[in-house]
C-alpha positions as CSV (number, residue, x, y, z in Angstrom):
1,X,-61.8,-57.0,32.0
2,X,-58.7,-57.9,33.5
3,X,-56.7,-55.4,35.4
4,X,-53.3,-54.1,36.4
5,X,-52.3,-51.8,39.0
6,X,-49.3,-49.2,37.9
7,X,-47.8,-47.0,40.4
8,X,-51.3,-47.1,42.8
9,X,-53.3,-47.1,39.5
10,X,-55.8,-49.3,38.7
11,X,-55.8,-50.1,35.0
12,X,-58.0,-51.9,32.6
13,X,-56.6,-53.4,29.1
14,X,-56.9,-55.5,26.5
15,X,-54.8,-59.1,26.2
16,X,-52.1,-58.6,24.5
17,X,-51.1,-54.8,25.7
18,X,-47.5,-53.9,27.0
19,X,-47.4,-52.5,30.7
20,X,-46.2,-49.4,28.6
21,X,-49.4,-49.5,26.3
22,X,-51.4,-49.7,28.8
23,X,-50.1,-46.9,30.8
24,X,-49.7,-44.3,27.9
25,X,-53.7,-45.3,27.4
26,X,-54.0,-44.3,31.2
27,X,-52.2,-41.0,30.7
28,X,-49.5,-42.7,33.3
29,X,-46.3,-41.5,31.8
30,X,-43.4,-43.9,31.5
31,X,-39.7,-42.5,30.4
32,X,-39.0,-44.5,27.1
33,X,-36.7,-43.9,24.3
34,X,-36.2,-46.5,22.0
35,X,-40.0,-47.9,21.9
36,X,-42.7,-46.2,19.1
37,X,-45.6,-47.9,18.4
38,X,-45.2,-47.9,15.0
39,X,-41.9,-50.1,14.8
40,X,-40.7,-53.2,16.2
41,X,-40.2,-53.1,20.1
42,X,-36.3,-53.7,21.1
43,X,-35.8,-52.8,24.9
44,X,-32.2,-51.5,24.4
45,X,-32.7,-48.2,25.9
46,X,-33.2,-50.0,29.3
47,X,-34.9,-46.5,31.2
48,X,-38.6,-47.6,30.8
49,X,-37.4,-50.7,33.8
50,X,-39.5,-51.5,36.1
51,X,-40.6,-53.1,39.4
52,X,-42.8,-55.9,38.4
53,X,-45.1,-57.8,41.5
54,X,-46.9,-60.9,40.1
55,X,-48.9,-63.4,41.7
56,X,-47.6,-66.5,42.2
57,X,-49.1,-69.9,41.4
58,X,-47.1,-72.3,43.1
59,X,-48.1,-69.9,46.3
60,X,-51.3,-69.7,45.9
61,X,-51.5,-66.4,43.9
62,X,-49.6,-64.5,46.3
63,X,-48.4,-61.2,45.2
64,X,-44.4,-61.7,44.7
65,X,-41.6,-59.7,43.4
66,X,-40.0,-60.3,40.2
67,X,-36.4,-60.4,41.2
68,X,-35.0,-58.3,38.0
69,X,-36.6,-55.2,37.0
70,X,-38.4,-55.8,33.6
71,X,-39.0,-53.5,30.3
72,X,-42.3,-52.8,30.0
73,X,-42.7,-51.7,26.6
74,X,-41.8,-55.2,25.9
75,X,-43.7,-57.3,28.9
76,X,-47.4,-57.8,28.3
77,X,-49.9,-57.1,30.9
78,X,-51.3,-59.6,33.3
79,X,-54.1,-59.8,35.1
80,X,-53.2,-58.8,39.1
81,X,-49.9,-57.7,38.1
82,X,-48.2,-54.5,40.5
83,X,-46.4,-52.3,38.6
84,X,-43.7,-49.3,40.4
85,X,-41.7,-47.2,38.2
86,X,-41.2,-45.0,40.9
87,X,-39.9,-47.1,43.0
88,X,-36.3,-46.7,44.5
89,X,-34.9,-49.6,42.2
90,X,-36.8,-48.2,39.5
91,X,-35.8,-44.6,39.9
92,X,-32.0,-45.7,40.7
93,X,-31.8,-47.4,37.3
94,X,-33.6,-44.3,35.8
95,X,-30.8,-42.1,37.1
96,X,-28.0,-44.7,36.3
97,X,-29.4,-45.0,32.2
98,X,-29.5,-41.0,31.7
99,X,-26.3,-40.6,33.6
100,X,-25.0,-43.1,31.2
101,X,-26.7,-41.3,27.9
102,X,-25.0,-38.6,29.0
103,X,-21.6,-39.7,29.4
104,X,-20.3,-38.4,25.7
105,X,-23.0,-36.3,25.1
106,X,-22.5,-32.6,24.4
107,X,-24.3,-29.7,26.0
108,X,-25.6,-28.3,22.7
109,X,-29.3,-27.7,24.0
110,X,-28.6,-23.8,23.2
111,X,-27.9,-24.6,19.9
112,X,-29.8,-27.7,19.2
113,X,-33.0,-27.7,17.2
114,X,-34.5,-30.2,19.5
115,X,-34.3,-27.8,22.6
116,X,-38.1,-27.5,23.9
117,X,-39.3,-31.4,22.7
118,X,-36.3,-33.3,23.4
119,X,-37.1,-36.3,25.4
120,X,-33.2,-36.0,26.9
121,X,-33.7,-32.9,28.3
122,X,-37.3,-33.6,29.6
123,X,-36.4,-37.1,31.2
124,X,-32.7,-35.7,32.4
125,X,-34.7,-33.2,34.4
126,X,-37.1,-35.4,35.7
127,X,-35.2,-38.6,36.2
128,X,-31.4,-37.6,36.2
129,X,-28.8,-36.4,38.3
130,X,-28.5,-33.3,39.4
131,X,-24.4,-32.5,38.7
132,X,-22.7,-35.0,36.4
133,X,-19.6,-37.1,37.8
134,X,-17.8,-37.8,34.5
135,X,-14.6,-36.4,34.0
136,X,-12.8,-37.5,31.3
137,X,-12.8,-36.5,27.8
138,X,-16.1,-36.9,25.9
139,X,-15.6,-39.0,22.7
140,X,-16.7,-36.6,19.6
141,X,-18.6,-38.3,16.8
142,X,-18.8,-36.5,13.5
143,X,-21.4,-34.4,12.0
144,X,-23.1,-36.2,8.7
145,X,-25.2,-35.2,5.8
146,X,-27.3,-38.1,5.3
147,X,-29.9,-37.2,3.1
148,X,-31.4,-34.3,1.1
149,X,-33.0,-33.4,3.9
150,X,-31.6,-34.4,6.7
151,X,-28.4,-33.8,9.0
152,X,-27.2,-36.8,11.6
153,X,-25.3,-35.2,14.7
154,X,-23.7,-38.3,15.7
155,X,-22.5,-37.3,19.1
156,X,-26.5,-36.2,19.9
157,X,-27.1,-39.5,19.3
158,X,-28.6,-42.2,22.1
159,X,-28.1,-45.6,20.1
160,X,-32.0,-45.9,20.4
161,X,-32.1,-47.4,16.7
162,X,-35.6,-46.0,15.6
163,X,-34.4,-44.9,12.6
164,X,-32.8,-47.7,11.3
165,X,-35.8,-49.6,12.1
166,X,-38.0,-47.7,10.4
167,X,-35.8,-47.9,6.8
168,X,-36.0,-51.3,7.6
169,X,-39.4,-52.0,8.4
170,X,-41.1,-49.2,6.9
171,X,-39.9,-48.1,4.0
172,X,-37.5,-51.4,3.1
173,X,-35.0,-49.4,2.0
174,X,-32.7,-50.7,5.0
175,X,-30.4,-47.0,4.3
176,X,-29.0,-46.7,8.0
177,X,-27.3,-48.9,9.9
178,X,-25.1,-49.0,13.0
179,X,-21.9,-49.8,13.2
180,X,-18.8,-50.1,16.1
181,X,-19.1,-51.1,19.2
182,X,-19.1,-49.0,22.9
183,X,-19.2,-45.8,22.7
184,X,-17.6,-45.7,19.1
185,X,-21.2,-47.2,17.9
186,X,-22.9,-45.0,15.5
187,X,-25.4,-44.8,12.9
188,X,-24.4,-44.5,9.6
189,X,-25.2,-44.8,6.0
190,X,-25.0,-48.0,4.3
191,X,-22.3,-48.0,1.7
192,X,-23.3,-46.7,-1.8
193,X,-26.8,-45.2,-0.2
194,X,-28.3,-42.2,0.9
195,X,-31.4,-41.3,2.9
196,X,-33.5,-40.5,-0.1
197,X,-36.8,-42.6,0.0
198,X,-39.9,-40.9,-0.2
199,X,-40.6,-41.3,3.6
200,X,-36.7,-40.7,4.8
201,X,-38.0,-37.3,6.7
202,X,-40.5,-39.4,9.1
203,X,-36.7,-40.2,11.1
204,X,-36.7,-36.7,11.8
205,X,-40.1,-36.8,14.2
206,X,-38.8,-40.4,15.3
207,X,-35.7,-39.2,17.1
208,X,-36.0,-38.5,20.5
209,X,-33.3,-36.1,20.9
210,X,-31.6,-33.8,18.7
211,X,-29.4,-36.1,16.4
212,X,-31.7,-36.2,13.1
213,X,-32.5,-32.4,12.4
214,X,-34.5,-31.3,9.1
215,X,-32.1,-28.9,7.1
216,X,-35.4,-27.3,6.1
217,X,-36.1,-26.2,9.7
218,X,-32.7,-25.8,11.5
219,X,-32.4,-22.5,12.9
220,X,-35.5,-21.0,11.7
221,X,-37.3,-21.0,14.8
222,X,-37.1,-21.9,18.3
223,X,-40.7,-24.7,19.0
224,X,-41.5,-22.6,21.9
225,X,-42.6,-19.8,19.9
226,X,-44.4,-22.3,17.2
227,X,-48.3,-23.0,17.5
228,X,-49.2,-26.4,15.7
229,X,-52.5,-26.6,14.1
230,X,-54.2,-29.5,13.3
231,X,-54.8,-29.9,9.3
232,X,-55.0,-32.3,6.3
233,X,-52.7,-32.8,3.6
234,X,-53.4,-30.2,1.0
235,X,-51.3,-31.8,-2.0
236,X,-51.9,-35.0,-2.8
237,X,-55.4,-37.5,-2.3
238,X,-53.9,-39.3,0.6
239,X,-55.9,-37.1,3.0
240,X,-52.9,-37.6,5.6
241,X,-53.6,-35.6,9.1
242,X,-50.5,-33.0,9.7
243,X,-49.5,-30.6,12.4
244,X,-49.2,-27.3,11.0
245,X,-46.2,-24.9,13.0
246,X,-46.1,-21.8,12.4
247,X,-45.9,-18.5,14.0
248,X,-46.2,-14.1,13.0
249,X,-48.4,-15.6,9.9
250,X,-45.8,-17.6,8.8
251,X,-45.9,-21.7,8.3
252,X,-42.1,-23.3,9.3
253,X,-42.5,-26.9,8.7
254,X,-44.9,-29.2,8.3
255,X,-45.5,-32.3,10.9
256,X,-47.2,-36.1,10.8
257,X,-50.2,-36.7,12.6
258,X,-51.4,-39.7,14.2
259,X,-54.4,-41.4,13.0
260,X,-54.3,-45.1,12.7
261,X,-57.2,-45.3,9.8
262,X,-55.2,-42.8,7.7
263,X,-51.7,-41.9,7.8
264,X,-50.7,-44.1,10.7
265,X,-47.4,-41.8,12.4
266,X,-46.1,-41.3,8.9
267,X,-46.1,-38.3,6.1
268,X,-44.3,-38.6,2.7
269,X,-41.7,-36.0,2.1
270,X,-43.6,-34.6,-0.8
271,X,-46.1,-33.4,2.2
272,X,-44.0,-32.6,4.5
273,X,-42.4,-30.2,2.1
274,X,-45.0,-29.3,-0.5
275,X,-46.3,-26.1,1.2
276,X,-43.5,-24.1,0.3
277,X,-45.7,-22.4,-2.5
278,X,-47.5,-20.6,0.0
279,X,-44.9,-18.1,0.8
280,X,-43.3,-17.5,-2.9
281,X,-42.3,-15.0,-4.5
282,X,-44.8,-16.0,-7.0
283,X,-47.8,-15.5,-5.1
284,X,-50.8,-13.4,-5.9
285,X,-51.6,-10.6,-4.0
286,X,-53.4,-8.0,-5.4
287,X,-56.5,-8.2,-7.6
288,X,-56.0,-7.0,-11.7
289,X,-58.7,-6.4,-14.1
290,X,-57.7,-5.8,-17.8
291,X,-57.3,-2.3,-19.2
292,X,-56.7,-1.1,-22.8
293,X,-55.2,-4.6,-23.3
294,X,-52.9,-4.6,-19.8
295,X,-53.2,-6.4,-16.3
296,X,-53.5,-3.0,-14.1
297,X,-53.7,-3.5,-10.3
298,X,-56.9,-2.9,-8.5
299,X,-59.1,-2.7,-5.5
300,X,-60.6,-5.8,-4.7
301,X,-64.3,-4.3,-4.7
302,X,-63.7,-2.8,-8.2
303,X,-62.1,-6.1,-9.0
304,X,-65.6,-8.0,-7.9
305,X,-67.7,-5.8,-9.4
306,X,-65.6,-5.8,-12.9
307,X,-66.2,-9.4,-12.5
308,X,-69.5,-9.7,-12.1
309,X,-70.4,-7.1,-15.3
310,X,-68.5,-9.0,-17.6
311,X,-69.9,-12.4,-16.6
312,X,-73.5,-10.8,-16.3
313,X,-73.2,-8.9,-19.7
314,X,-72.3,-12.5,-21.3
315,X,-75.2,-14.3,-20.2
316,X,-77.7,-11.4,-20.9
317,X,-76.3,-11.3,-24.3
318,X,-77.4,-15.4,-24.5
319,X,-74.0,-16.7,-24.2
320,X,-73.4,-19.3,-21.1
321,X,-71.3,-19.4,-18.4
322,X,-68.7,-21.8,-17.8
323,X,-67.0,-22.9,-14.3
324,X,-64.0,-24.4,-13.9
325,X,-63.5,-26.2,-10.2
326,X,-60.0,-27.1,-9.2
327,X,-59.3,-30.5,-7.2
328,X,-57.6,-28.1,-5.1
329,X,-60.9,-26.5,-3.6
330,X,-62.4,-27.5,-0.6
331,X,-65.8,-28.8,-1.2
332,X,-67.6,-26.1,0.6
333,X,-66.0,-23.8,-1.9
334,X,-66.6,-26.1,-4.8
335,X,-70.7,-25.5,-3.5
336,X,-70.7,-21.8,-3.0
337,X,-69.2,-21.7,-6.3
338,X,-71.5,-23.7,-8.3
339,X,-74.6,-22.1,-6.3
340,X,-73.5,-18.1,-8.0
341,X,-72.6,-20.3,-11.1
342,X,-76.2,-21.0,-11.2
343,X,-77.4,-17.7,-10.0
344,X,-76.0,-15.9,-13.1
345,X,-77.1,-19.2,-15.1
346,X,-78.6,-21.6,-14.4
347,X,-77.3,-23.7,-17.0
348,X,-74.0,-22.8,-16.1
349,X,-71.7,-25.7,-17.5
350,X,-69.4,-27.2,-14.4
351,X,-66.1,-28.6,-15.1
352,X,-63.4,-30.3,-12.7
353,X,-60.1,-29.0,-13.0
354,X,-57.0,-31.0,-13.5
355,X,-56.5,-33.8,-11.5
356,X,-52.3,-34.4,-12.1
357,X,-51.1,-38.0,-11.3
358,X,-47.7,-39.0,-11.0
359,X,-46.9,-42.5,-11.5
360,X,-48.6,-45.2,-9.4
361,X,-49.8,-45.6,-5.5
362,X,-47.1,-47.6,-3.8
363,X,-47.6,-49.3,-0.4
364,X,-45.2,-49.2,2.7
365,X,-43.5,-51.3,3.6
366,X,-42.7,-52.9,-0.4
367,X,-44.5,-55.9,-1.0
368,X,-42.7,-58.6,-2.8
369,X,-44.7,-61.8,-4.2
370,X,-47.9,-60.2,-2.8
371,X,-46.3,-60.0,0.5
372,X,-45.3,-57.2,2.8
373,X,-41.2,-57.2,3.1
374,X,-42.0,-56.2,6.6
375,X,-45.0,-56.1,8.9
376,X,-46.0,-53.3,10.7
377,X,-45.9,-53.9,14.5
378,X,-49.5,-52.3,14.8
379,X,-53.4,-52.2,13.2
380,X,-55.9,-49.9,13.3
381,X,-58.3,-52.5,14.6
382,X,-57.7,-55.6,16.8
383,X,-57.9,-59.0,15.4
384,X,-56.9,-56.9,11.6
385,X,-53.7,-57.2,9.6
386,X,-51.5,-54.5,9.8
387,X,-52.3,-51.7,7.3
388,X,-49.4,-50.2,5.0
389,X,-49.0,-46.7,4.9
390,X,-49.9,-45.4,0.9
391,X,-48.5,-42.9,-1.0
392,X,-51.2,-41.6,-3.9
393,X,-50.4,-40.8,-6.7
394,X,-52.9,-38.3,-7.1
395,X,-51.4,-35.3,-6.7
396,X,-54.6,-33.5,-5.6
397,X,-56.3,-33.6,-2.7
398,X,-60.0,-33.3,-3.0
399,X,-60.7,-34.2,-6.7
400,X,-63.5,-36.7,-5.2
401,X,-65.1,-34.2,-2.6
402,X,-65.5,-31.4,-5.8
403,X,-66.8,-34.3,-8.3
404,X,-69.5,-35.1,-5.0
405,X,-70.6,-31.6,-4.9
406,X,-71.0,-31.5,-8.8
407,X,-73.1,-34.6,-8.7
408,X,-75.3,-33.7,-5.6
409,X,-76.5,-30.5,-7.1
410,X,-77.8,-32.2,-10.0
411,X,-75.0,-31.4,-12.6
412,X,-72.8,-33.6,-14.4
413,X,-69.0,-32.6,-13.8
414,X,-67.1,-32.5,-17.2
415,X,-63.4,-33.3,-17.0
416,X,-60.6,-30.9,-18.9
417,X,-61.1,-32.0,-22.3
418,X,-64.5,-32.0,-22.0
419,X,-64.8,-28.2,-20.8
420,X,-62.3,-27.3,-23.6
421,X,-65.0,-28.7,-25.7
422,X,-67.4,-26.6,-24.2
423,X,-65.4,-23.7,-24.4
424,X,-65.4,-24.0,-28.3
425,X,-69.0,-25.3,-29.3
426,X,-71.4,-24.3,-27.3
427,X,-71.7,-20.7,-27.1
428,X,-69.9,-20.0,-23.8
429,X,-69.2,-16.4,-23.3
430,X,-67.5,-16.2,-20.0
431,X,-65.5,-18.4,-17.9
432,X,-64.6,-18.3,-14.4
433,X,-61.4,-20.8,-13.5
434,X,-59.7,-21.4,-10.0
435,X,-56.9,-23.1,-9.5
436,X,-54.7,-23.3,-6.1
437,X,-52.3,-25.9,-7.8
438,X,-48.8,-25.0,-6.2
439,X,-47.2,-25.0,-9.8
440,X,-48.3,-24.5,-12.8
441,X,-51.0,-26.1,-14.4
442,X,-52.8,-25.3,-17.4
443,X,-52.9,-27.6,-20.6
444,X,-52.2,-25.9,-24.3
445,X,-55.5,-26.6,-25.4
446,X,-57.4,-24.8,-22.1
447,X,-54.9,-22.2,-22.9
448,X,-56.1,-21.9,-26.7
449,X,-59.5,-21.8,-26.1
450,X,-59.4,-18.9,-23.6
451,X,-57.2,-17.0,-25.8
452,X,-60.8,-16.6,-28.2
453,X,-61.7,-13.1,-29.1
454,X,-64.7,-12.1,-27.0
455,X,-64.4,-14.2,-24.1
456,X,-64.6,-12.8,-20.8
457,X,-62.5,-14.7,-18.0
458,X,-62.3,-14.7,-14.4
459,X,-59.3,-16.1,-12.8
460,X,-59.0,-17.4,-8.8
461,X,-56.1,-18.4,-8.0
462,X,-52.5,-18.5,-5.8
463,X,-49.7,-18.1,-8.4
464,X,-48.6,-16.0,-11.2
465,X,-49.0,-17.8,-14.5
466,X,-49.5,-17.9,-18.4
467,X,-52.9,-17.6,-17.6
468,X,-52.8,-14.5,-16.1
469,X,-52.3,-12.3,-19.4
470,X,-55.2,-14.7,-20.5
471,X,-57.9,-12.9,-18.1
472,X,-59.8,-9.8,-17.6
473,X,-60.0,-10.1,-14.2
474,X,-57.7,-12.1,-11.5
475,X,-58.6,-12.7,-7.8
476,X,-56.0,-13.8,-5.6
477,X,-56.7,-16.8,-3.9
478,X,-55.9,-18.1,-0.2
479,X,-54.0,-21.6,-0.1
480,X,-55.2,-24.3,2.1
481,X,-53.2,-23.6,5.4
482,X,-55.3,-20.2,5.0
483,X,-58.6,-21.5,5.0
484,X,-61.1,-24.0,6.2
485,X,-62.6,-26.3,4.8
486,X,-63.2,-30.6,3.7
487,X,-61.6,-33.0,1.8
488,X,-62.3,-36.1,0.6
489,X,-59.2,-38.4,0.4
490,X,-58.7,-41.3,-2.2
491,X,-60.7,-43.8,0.4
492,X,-63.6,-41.7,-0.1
493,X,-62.8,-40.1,4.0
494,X,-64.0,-36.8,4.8
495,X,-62.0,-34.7,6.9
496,X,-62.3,-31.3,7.9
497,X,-59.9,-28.7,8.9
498,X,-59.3,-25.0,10.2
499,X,-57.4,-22.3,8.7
500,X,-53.8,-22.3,10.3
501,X,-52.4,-18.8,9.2
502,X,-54.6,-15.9,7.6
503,X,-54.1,-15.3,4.2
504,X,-51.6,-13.0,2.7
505,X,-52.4,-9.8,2.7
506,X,-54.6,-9.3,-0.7
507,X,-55.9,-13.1,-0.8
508,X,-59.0,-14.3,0.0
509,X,-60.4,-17.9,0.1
510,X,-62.5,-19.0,-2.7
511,X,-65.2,-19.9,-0.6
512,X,-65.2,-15.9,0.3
513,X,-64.8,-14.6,-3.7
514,X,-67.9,-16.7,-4.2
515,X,-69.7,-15.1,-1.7
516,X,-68.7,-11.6,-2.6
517,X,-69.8,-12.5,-6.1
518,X,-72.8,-14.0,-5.0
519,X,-73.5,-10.5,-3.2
520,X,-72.5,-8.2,-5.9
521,X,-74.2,-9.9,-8.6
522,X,-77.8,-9.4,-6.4
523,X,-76.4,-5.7,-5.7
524,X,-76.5,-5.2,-9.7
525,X,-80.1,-6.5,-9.9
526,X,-81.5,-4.6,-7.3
527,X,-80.7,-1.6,-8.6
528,X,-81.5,-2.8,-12.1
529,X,-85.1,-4.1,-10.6
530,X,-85.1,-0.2,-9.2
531,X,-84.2,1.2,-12.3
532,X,-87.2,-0.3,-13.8
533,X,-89.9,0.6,-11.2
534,X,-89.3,-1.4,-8.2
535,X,-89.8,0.2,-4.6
536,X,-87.3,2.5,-3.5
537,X,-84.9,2.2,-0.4
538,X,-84.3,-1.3,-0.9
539,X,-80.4,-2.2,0.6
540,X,-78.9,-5.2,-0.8
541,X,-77.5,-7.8,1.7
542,X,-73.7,-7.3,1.8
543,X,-71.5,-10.3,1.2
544,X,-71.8,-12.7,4.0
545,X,-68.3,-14.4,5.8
546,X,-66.9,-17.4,4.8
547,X,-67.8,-20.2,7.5
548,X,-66.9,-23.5,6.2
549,X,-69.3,-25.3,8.8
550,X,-72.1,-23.5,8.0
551,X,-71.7,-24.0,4.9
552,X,-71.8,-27.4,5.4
553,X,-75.2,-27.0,7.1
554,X,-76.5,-24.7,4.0
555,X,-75.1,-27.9,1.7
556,X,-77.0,-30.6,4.0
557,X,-80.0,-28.3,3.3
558,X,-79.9,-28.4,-0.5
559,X,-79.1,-31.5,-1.2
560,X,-79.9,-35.2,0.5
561,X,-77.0,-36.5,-1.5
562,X,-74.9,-33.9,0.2
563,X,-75.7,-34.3,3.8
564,X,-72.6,-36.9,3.8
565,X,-71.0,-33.4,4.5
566,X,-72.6,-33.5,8.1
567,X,-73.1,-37.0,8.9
568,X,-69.5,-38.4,7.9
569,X,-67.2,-35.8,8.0
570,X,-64.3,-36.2,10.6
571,X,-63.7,-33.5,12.3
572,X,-60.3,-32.0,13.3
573,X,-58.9,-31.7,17.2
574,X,-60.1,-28.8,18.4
575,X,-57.0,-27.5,20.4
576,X,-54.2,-25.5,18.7
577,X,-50.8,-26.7,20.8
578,X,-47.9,-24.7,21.4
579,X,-45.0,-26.7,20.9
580,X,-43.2,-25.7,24.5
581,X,-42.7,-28.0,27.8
582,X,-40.9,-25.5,28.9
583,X,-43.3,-23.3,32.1
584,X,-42.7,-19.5,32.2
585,X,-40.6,-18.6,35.2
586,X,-41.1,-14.6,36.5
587,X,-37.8,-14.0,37.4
C-alpha cells in the first residue's frame, strides 16, 4: 500500500484519502475547524496548513518542499509524501489563525455551553498565544433565535460555514446563509425562513465552538459532569446510534452517533428530543391492583402476586390468556414474555401492539427527478454511492425484532384488530398488555373490549392513561434509556444496547416483570403441588435478574430461528465517556 509519513509517522491509506483522513485514521491529531466528513470540504478555516515535502520528478524523485503550506483536509495523499504540522511554519500559522479567530471574539467560556468540548478553547490552548495583542474594540454581533430549537451567538461565531452547508447539502432546505464581509460577516437566516427542518438540530453538534447552542440544553449542565452512554434510538424504526448524557439518574440531552451503515453523523430532531417522556410528570411509579372498584397503590410483590392469581384463576377456569407485545419492547423482553405467556398457557394468544406511522420515509438530502439535490461527500463503502440519511416513518422502534420473536417460537403474531377479535370470540379471560409508547396509545375498540365484565387485565407500562382505570393490576414499566436490550431497525439491523440511567424509583423493565411473574406463578404451584401431597421443604427458585445477554443465549437455545440474536446482533461500544477534556488539577 502506498505510504505517507506525517510528523515522523509512517502512514498507510487508501487512494483517494486527504492527508487529514489519513491522520485522524492514525489517531495523528490535526487542528481543523471548518472540515467534517460528512459535508463538502472548503479549506476556509486555514489552521489545519501544513508543511508538505514531495518528491520531485523532474529531480529524480528527490524529496522537495512545497513552497506554500497546503490544507490538508483538502490535499490528497501521495505516495512518499512528508508531512510537518508541527513544524515552525506550520505552528507560526497555527498561532497567527487562532490569534486571528480571536480577534472579536468574547471571553464567554464561563458562561458558554460549549465550555469543556469547544474546539476554540482546546486548539487556543494548544496552538495559540499565550496573552492576546489586540487592543481595540471587539466588534459585537447580535444574539439570534434561529429556530425552535436553537439559539445563534453570532459574536461566538468562527465563519467556519458547517452549518450552512449542511442545510444546503443535507437537508436542502438551504435556511442559513452568510452575509457581509470582514469581520461584519455573519450567518444568518435566509429571508422568510426559519431553522425548522426535521434535521435543523444536527448544526448544534456541527459547531465547533459555542455559537449554535440547543435551547433545550443551555444551562442545564455543565459536560464535565455528563457521562455519555452509547444507545439506540428508542422512538422511531430508524435504529439510529445516539450518545446518551446524563448525570445523578437524570438524561439531559440526547446526542448523534457515528455509524456510516446507519445514521451516518446525523439524528432527526424527533430523536434528539423524543425522550422527554421519561422524566414526566406522567410517569408510573408505583404498582396498583384494583380494590372494591378503585386503583389503590401497592407493593410491588403483592402487585405480582395479585397478578399472577387472577391470570392463573382465568386459565384454570378454561378461559385463555391473551398477550399483548408492544413495538416498544426490546426483543429479549418480547421472549421472556411470551415464554410465562406459555407457562400459564400454552395456547396463550400473542398479539403485537400498535405500530403508529406518521406519514412517509423521506430521504436526505431531497431527491428531485430521482436524483439527490445534493450528494453526500462520503459512503459507507468504497467504490458505493453515497447513502442518504432516512427518516422512518415508523414511529416505533422494534416492531420487526417483537414480530421475529413471535414467529421463532412457533406462534403467529396477531396485529391490533386481530387481538381485539380475540378478545371478543374466543373465550379469553385475561389479558396482559405493555406498552412503553411515550404518549398515548390505545384504540377505542382495544379500549371496549377490555372494558367486558369478567376480564382480568394486567397492565405494564410507563405513563398514566385511560387504560389504567381499565385494569386490575398495573406495573410500572422502565423506558428504554433504563434498560437493556435489542432492536431491530426498519433494514432488518440488530443492535444492542445498555441501560443508561436506572429506572425510576418504582419501575422495573419488562424483561424483569416477566421474570418475577415467571417465578411467582411456579411459587403458586409448588405450594399447590404440596398441598396435594407432594414432598415437603421444597423452596421455589426466586425470580432471577434481568440480563439481556443472557437472555439472548437462553433465546439462541430455544429456537434455531432465533439464534440471529447471537450471530448478527451489533453490539454497542463498550466504554461509557465523560464528556470533559478538561484534567483535574490538585490545587
Amino acid at each position: 500500500m502506498p505510504t505517507i509519513t506525517i510528523n515522523g509517522v509512517a502512514c498507510e491509506f487508501t487512494p483517494g484519502q486527504t492527508v487529514l483522513q489519513v491522520a485522524t485514521a492514525n489517531g495523528i491529531d490535526i487542528p481543523h475547524y471548518c472540515y467534517h466528513e460528512g459535508l463538502s470540504i472548503v479549506a476556509s478555516c486555514r489552521i489545519c496548513l501544513a508543511e508538505v515535502w514531495a518528491p520531485n520528478p523532474r529531480n529524480d524523485n528527490a524529496l522537495e518542499p512545497i513552497p506554500k503550506l497546503l490544507p490538508t483536509c483538502q490535499i490528497q495523499a501521495q505516495d512518499g509524501q512528508h508531512v510537518y504540522t508541527d513544524s515552525p511554519r506550520a505552528t507560526a500559522n497555527q498561532k497567527a489563525v487562532m490569534e486571528y479567530l480571536l480577534v472579536n471574539h468574547p471571553l464567554d467560556c464561563p458562561v458558554c455551553d460549549q465550555a469543556g468540548e469547544c474546539k476554540l478553547q482546546d486548539y487556543s490552548y494548544e496552538h495559540g498565544r499565550g496573552v492576546s495583542r489586540f487592543e481595540e474594540t471587539k466588534v459585537k454581533q447580535p444574539k439570534k433565535d434561529v429556530g425552535p430549537n436553537v439559539l445563534l451567538y453570532s459574536d461566538r461565531c468562527i465563519m467556519c460555514t458547517r452549518c450552512v452547508r449542511f442545510t444546503r447539502e443535507v437537508t436542502g432546505t438551504n435556511e442559513l446563509i452568510v452575509q457581509g464581509r470582514g469581520n461584519k460577516e455573519q450567518i444568518d437566516l435566509f429571508p422568510g425562513k426559519a431553522l425548522d427542518n426535521p434535521l435543523a438540530s444536527n448544526v448544534i453538534d456541527l459547531c465547533p465552538v459555542g455559537a449554535l447552542l440547543d435551547k433545550d440544553f443551555l444551562f442545564k449542565k455543565r459536560v464535565w459532569d455528563l457521562t455519555s452512554s452509547p444507545s439506540v434510538d428508542g422512538i422511531t424504526s430508524s435504529g439510529d446510534n445516539l450518545w446518551i448524557d446524563h448525570a445523578d439518574g437524570r438524561v439531559y440531552r440526547v446526542r448523534p452517533r457515528t455509524n456510516l451503515e446507519v445514521n451516518l453523523w446525523w439524528i432527526t430532531d424527533e430523536v434528539r428530543y423524543g425522550w422527554k417522556h421519561v422524566h414526566s410528570e406522567d410517569r408510573l411509579a408505583t404498582p396498583k391492583r384494583r380494590q372494591h372498584g378503585a386503583r389503590v397503590e401497592t407493593e410491588w410483590p403483592r402487585a405480582i402476586a395479585e397478578a399472577v392469581r387472577g391470570v392463573r384463576r382465568a386459565v384454570d377456569e378454561g378461559r385463555r390468556l391473551a398477550v399483548l407485545l408492544s413495538p416498544m419492547l426490546t426483543s429479549e423482553e418480547a421472549f421472556l414474555l411470551a415464554e410465562t405467556a406459555r407457562a400459564f398457557d400454552p395456547d396463550a394468544i400473542l398479539g403485537l401492539g400498535p405500530v403508529p406511522t406518521v406519514g412517509e420515509d423521506r430521504a436526505f438530502p431531497p431527491s428531485r427527478d430521482g436524483e439527490p439535490v445534493h450528494q453526500s461527500p462520503r459512503s459507507p463503502s468504497p467504490g458505493q454511492p453515497p447513502r442518504p440519511f432516512i427518516m422512518r416513518a415508523e414511529k416505533c422502534p422494534n416492531a420487526r425484532g417483537v414480530r421475529r420473536v413471535i414467529e421463532g417460537i412457533g406462534a403467529t403474531p396477531l396485529d391490533v384488530v386481530g387481538f381485539v377479535t380475540a378478545i371478543k370470540d374466543h373465550g379469553v379471560g385475561a389479558v396482559i398488555l405493555t406498552g412503553n409508547y411515550p404518549s398515548a396509545w390505545s384504540t377505542p375498540d382495544l379500549r371496549g373490549a377490555l372494558a367486558r365484565e369478567g376480564l382480568f387485565v394486567v397492565l405494564a407500562d410507563t405513563l398514566d392513561s385511560p387504560l389504567v382505570e381499565l385494569t386490575d393490576v398495573v406495573l410500572p414499566a422502565a423506558t428504554w434509556v433504563e434498560k437493556a436490550g435489542t432492536f431491530e431497525n426498519a433494514e432488518g439491523r440488530l443492535q444492542s444496547f445498555e441501560a443508561a440511567i436506572r429506572p425510576v424509583a418504582g419501575a422495573r423493565a419488562e424483561g424483569q416483570i416477566a421474570l418475577d411473574l415467571h417465578a411467582e406463578l411456579e411459587q403458586e404451584r409448588a405450594k399447590a403441588d404440596g398441598a396435594g401431597g407432594s414432598p415437603a421443604g421444597v423452596t421455589p427458585k426466586p425470580a432471577r435478574l434481568y440480563d439481556a445477554a443472557a437472555t439472548r443465549r437462553r433465546m439462541a437455545e430455544a429456537s434455531d430461528a432465533l439464534r440471529v440474536f447471537i450471530t448478527h446482533t451489533h453490539q454497542p461500544p463498550a466504554q461509557h465517556l465523560r464528556q470533559t477534556d478538561m484534567p483535574v488539577v490538585e490545587v
